[in-house]
C-alpha positions in Angstrom: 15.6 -17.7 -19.9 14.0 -19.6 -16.7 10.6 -18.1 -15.2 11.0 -16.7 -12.2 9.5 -19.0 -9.4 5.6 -18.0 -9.0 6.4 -18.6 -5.2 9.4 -16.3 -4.6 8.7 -14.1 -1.7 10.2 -11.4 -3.2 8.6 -11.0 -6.7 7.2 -13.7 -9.4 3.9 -13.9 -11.3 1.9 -13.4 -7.9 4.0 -10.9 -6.7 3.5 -7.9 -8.7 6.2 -9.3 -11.4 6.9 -8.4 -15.1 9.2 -8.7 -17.6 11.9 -5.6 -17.6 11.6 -3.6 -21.2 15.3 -1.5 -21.1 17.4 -2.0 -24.1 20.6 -4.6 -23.5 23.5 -1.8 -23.3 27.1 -2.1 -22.4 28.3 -2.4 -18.9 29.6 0.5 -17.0 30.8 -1.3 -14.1 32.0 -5.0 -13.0 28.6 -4.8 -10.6 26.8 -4.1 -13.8 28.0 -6.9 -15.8 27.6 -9.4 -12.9 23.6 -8.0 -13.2 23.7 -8.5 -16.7 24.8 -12.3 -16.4 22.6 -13.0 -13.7 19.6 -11.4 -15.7 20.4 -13.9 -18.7 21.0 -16.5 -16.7 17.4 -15.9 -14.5 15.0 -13.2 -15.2 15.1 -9.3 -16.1 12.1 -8.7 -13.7 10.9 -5.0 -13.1 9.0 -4.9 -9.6 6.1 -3.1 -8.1 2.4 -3.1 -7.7 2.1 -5.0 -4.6 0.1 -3.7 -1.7 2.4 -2.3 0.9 0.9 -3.3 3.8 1.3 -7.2 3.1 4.5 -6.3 1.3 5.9 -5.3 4.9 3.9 -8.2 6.2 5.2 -10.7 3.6 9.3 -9.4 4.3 9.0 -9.8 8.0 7.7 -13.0 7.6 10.5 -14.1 5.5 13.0 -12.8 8.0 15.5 -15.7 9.5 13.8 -18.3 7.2 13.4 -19.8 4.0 10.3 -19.2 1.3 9.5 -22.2 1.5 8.6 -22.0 5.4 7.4 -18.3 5.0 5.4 -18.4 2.1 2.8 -21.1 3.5 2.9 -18.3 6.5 1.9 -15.5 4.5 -1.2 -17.5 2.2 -2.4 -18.5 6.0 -2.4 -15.1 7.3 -4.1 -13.7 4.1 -6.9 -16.4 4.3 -7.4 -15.5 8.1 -7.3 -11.4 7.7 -6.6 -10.5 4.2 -10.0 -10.7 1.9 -10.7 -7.7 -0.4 -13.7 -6.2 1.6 -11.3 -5.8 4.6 -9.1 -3.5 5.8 -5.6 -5.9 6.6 -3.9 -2.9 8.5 -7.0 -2.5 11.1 -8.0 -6.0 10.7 -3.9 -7.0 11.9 -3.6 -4.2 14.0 -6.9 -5.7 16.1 -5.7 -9.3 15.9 -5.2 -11.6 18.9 -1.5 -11.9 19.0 -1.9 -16.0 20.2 -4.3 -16.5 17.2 -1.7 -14.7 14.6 1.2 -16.8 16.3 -0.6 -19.6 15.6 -1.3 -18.3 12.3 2.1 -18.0 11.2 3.6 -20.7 13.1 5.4 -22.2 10.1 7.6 -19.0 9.6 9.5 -19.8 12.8 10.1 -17.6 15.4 5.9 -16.1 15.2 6.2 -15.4 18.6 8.1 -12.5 18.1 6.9 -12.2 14.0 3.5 -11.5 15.7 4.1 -9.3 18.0 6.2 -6.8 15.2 3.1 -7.4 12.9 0.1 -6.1 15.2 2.7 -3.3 16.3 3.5 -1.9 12.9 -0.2 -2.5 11.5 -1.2 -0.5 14.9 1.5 2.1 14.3 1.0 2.2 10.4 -3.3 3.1 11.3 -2.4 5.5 13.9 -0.5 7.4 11.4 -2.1 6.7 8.2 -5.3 5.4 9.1 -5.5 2.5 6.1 -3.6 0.3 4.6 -4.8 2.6 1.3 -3.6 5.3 2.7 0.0 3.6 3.7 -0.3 2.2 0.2 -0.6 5.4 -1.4 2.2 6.9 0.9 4.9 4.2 -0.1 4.3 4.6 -3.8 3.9 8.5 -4.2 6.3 9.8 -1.5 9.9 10.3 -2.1 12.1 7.0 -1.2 14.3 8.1 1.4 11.1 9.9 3.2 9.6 6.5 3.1 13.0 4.6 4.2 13.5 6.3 7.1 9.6 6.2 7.6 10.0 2.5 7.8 13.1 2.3 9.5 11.1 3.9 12.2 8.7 1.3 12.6 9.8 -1.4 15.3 11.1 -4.4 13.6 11.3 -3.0 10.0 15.3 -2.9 9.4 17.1 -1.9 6.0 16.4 -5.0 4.0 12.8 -5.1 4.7 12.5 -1.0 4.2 14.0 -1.7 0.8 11.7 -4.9 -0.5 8.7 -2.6 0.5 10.4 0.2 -1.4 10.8 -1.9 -4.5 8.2 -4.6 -4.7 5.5 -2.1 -3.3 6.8 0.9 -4.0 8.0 0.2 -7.5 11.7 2.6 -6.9 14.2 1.7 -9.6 18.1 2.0 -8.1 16.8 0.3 -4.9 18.8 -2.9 -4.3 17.9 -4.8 -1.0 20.7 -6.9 0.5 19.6 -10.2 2.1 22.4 -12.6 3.5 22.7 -13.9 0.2 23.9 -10.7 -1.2 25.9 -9.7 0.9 27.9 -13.1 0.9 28.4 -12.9 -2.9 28.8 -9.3 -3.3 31.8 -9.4 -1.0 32.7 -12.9 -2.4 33.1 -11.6 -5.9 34.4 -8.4 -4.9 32.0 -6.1 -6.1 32.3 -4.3 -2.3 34.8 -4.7 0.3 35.3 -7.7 2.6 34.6 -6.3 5.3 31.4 -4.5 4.3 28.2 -4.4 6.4 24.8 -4.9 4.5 24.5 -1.3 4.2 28.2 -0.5 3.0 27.3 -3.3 0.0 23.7 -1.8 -0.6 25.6 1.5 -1.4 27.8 -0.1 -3.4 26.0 -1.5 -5.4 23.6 0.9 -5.9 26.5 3.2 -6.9 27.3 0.6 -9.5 24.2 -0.8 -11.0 21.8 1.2 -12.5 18.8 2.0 -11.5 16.1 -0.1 -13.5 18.6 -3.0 -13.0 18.9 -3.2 -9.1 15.4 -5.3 -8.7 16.1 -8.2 -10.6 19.6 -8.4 -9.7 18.4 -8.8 -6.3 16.3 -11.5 -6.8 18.4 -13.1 -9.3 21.5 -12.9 -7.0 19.4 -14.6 -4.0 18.7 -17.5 -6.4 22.2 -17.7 -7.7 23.3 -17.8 -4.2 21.1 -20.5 -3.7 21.5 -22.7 -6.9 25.5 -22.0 -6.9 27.1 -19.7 -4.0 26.3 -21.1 -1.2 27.5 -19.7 1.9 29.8 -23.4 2.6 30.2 -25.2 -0.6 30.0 -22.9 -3.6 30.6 -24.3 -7.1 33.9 -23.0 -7.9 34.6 -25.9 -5.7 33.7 -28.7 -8.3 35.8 -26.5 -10.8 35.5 -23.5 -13.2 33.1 -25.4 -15.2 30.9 -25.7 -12.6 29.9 -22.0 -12.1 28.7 -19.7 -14.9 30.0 -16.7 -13.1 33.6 -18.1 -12.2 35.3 -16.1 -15.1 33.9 -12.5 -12.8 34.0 -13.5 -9.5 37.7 -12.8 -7.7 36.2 -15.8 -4.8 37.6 -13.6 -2.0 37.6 -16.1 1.0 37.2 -19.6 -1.2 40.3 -21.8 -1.3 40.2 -23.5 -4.1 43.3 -25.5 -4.3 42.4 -26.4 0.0 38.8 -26.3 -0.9 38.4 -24.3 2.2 35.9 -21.2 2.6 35.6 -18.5 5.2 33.6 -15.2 5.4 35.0 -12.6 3.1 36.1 -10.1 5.6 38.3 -13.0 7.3 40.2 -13.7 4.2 43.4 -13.6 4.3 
């Protein structure tokens, strides 16, 4: 089985990673099985430990760009106001918003990724005082208390409430959909075509159970970027050329045209 990438925003060695200990059981659902081939074919990661306050940090950064751009973001910003004798939520929530920007520059868009961060650290000490305190919060507090927490929080939306909730918080059954998932959980027809990122989260969270939803998030973001791309996906090239053909229905690929459109605007 592949290691997962040290440098994957949303887990790995660094990133409060380990290997999964459930017993292999029999599928109760297509979703399920899909999982189940994407954990042998990647990782069966179990997720949590990382601090929540660059947890939050770490997902807005990644928002609208790639890890490769984000991550270099995220080390900079650590090095400038991370540091284990300080407090990042009052140390962030202080910054210079021109000095951050500049910080984060490589992110893209850290105007605006700036701006969201020095308003939710300022937010996040007005309420909680430290990032220890937030910390403590996200990990002890029920999950849907602490979703709708973060949903409150200016810039936080649904997929960054739910990587804090699972790569912070540690919440099994919690399956954050990135563009990625949403493509190929509609694609294979594990939801509806016309599904919104909610309606698939749902869905799958109906469908996969619970201490299965973290690494089949990060596994399906790296399928999606190794074979189901959003233009060209594999079944392209030919069954052969996709280790999930044989359980994906390719709603919206033309094979035989070699033509691919959204899901929902299949015909």
């Amino acid at each position: 089985m592949p290691e997962e990438p040290a440098e994957n925003i949303s887990g790995g060695a660094s990133g409060g990673g380990r290997e999964a200990s459930f017993e292999p059981e029999t599928a109760g659902t297509r979703a399920e099985a899909v999982v189940d081939q994407l954990g042998e074919l990647y990782w069966q990661t179990a997720y949590g430990g990382q601090d929540a306050v660059e947890c939050l940090v770490r997902t807005i950064l990644s928002q609208n760009t790639s890890d490769k751009a984000s991550q270099p973001a995220h080390d900079a910003l650590m090095d400038r106001y991370g540091g284990s004798e300080v407090d990042l939520v009052a140390a962030l929530a202080d910054a210079e918003q021109s000095t951050l920007a500049e910080t984060i520059s490589g992110a893209g868009l850290y105007n605006q990724k700036s701006a969201v961060i020095i308003d939710a650290a300022t937010e996040i000490r007005a309420e909680f005082e430290t990032a220890a305190d937030f910390d403590a919060f996200v990990k002890d507090e029920s999950p849907a208390t602490v979703r709708k927490r973060l949903l409150d929080i200016h810039g936080v939306g649904p997929k960054t409430a739910d990587c804090v909730l699972l790569f912070a918080g540690g919440r099994g059954g919690v399956f954050p959909v990135d563009t990625h998932v949403h493509r190929i959980a509609r694609r294979m027809g594990l939801a509806d075509p016309d599904a919104d990122h909610e309606a698939v989260r749902e869905a799958l969270e109906a469908a996969v159970p619970a201490a299965k939803c973290g690494f089949g998030h990060t596994a399906m973001i790296q399928f999606g970027r190794e074979y189901c791309s959003a233009r060209k996906p594999a079944c392209l090239d030919g069954p052969e050329a996709c280790p999930l053909y044989d359980s994906c229905d390719r709603v919206g690929v033309d094979e035989i045209d070699e033509r691919v459109v959204d899901p929902a605007d299949a015909d």
